[in-house]
C-alpha positions in Angstrom: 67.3 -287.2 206.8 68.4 -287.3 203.1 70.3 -284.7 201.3 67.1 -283.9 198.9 64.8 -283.2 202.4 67.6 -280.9 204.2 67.1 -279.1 200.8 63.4 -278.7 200.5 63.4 -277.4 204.2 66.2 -275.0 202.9 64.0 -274.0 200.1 60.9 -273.6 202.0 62.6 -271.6 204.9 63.7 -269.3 202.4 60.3 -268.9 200.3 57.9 -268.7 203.2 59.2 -265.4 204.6 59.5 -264.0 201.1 55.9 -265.0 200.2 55.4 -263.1 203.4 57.3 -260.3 202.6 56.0 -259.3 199.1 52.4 -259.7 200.8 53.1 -256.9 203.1 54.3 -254.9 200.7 51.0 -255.4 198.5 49.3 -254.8 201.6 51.6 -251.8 202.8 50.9 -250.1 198.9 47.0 -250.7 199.0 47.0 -248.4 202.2 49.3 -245.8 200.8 47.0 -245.4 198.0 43.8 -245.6 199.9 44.8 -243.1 203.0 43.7 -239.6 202.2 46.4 -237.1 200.6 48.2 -234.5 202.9 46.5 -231.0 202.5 49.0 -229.1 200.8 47.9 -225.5 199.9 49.1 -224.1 196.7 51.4 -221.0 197.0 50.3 -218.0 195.0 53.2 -217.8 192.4 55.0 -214.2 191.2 54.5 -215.2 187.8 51.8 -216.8 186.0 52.4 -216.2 182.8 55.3 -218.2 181.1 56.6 -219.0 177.4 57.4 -222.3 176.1 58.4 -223.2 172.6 56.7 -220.0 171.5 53.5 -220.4 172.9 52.4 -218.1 176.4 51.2 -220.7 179.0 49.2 -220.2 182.4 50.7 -221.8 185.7 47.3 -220.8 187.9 44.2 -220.7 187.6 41.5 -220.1 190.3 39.5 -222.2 192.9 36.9 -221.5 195.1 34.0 -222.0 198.1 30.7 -221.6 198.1 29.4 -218.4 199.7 29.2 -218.1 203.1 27.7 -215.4 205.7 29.0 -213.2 207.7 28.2 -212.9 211.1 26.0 -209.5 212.2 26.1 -209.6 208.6 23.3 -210.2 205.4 26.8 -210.1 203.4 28.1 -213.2 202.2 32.3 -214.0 200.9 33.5 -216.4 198.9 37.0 -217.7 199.1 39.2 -217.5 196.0 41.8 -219.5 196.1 44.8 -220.6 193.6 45.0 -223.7 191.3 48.2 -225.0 190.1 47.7 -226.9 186.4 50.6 -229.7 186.7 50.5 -229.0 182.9 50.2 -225.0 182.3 47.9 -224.2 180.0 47.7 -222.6 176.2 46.5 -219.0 175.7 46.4 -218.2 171.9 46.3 -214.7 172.1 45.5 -212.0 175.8 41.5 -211.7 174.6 41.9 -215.0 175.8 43.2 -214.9 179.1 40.1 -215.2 180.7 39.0 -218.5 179.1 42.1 -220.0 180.5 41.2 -218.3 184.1 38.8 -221.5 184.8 37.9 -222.3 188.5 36.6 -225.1 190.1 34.1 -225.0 192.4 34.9 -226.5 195.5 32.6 -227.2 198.7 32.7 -224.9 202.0 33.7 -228.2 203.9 36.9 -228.3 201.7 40.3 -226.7 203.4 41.2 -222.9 202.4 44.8 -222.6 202.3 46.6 -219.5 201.3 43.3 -216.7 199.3 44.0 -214.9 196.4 41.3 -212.7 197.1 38.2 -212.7 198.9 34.5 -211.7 197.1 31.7 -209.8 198.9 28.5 -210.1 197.9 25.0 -208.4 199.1 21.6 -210.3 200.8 20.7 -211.1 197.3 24.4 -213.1 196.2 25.4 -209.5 194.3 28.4 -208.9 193.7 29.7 -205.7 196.1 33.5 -205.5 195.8 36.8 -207.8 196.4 39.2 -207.4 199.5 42.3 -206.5 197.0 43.0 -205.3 194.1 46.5 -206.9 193.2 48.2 -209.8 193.5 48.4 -211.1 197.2 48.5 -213.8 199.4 45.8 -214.1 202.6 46.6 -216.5 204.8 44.1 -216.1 208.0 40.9 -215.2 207.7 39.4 -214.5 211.5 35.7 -213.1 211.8 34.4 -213.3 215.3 31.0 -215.2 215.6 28.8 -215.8 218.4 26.7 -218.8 219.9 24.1 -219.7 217.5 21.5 -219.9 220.6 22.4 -216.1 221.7 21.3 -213.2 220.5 23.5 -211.8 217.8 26.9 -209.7 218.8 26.0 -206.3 217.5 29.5 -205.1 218.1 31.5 -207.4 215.6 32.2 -204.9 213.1 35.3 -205.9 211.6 36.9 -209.1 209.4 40.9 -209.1 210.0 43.2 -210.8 207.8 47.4 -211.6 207.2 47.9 -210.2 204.2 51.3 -210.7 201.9 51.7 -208.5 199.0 55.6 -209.4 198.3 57.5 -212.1 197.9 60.0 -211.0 200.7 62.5 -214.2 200.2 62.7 -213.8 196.8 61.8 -217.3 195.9 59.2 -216.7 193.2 56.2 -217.7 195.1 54.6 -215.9 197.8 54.0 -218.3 201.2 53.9 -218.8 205.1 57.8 -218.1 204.6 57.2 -214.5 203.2 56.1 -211.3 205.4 52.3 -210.8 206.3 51.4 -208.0 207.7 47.3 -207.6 209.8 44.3 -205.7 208.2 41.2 -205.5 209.2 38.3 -204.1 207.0 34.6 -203.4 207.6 31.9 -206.3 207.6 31.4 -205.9 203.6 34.7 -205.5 202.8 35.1 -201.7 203.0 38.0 -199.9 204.3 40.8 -202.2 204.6 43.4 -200.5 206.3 46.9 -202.3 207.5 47.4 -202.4 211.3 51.0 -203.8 211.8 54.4 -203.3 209.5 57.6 -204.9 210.4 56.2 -207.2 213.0 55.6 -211.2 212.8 52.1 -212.1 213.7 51.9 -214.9 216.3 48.1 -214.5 216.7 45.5 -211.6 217.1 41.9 -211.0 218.6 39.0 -208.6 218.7 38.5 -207.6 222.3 36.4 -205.0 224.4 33.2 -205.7 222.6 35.4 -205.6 219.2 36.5 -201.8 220.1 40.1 -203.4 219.7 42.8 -205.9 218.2 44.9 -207.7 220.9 48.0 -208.7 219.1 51.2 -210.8 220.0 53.9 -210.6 218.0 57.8 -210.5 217.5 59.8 -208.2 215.8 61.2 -208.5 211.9 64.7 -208.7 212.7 66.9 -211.8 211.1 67.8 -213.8 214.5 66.8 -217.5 214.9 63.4 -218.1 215.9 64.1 -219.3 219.4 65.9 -215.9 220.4 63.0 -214.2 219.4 61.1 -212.2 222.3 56.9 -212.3 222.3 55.7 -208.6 222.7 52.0 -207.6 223.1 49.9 -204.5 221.5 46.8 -203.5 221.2 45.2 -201.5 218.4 42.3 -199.4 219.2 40.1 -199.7 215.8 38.1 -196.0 216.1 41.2 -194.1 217.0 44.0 -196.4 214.3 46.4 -196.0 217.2 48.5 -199.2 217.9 49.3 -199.5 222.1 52.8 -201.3 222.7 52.3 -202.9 226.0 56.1 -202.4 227.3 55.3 -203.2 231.0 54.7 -206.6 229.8 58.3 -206.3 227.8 59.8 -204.8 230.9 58.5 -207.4 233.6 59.4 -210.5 231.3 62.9 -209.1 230.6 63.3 -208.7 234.8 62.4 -212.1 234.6 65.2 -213.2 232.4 67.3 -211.4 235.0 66.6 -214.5 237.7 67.8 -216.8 235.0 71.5 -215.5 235.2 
């Protein structure tokens, strides 16, 4: 075998896998591109409003669903949600605030993420009320439904919500990382009243024909996550009286015991 063959099968061992290579990548990219993006919700930030080289610029603006019903309902809501402008926007002067508050209509299909607010409106798509009436962040929405081939559930009366109003860790926007608290209001909106304070939702559910809120939950204290003890209540929606159910505490902490 001559010196100039030993080299071609050099050279050709060498630019084979490399062709190879640089076609995965192109292949590898093409899929990246083409996969649908991760759902990422935007935050609800603690301030909109900012000022660059003299001029007042917008960070949010608004998005939002189509209207939907409400079960044992003729009301309908529509999800507003945030929209985060990569480039803020320009307001010349306040009149003109609410040009700048565009939204963009987005289908019910479409994920939530964290609400701004939530809009009520009549049998006739009127406009009744909103759920709040400053700045928050809703991050669960639960109205119980029934089977659509049964006859509607006369007792669901009530919509509850997580609800955060502050921006507990102080890191100018208001997320899953900040303290929400459970409401629950009437069908159209009315009478939103806050059932927990101090307490971590884990989950919650309308029980006894939606005459009460079962609720699982662990304290606000600042321990790891894993320490953390599950505790049980139930709130009792005519009277506003929240139930701790301590046996529960009690029989699960003489379990512990056995562990020693």
């Amino acid at each position: 075998m001559t010196k100039f063959i030993k080299t071609l099968i050099i050279i050709n061992g060498l630019i084979v896998p490399l062709v190879l290579l640089i076609f995965l990548g192109i292949i590898i990219q093409e899929s990246i591109r083409n996969s649908p993006k991760r759902f990422d919700p935007d935050p609800i930030r603690t301030v909109n409003l900012i000022t660059k080289d003299g001029d007042t610029l917008v960070t949010q603006g608004l998005r939002y669903q189509d209207p939907e019903t409400v079960y044992n309902s003729t009301n309908f809501i529509i999800n507003v949600m945030p929209k985060t402008y990569d480039k803020p926007r320009k307001i010349e002067s306040e009149s003109s605030i609410k040009a700048y508050r565009q939204v963009e209509m987005m289908g019910s299909h479409e994920p939530t993420g964290y609400l701004v607010n939530i809009l009520f409106l009549d049998a006739n798509y009127n406009y009744i009320r909103r759920l709040v009436d400053k700045k928050a962040s809703i991050e669960q929405v639960t109205i119980p439904t029934g089977n659509d081939r049964q006859k509607v559930d006369t007792t669901v009366r009530n919509i509850g919500y997580l609800i955060a109003y502050e921006d507990s860790n102080n890191d100018k926007i208001i997320d899953w990382n900040d303290d929400y608290d459970l409401y629950i209001s009437d069908l159209d909106g009315k009478n939103l009243f806050q059932i927990t304070r101090e307490r971590d939702i884990i989950g919650f559910e309308f029980i006894n024909q939606h005459n009460d809120v079962f609720i699982s939950y662990t304290d606000r204290e600042d321990i790891r996550d894993e320490y953390k003890i599950t505790k049980f209540a139930i709130f009792n929606i005519k009277t506003r009286q929240l139930r701790e159910l301590t046996t529960i505490d009690k029989a699960l902490r003489d379990v512990q015991k056995i562990l020693k």
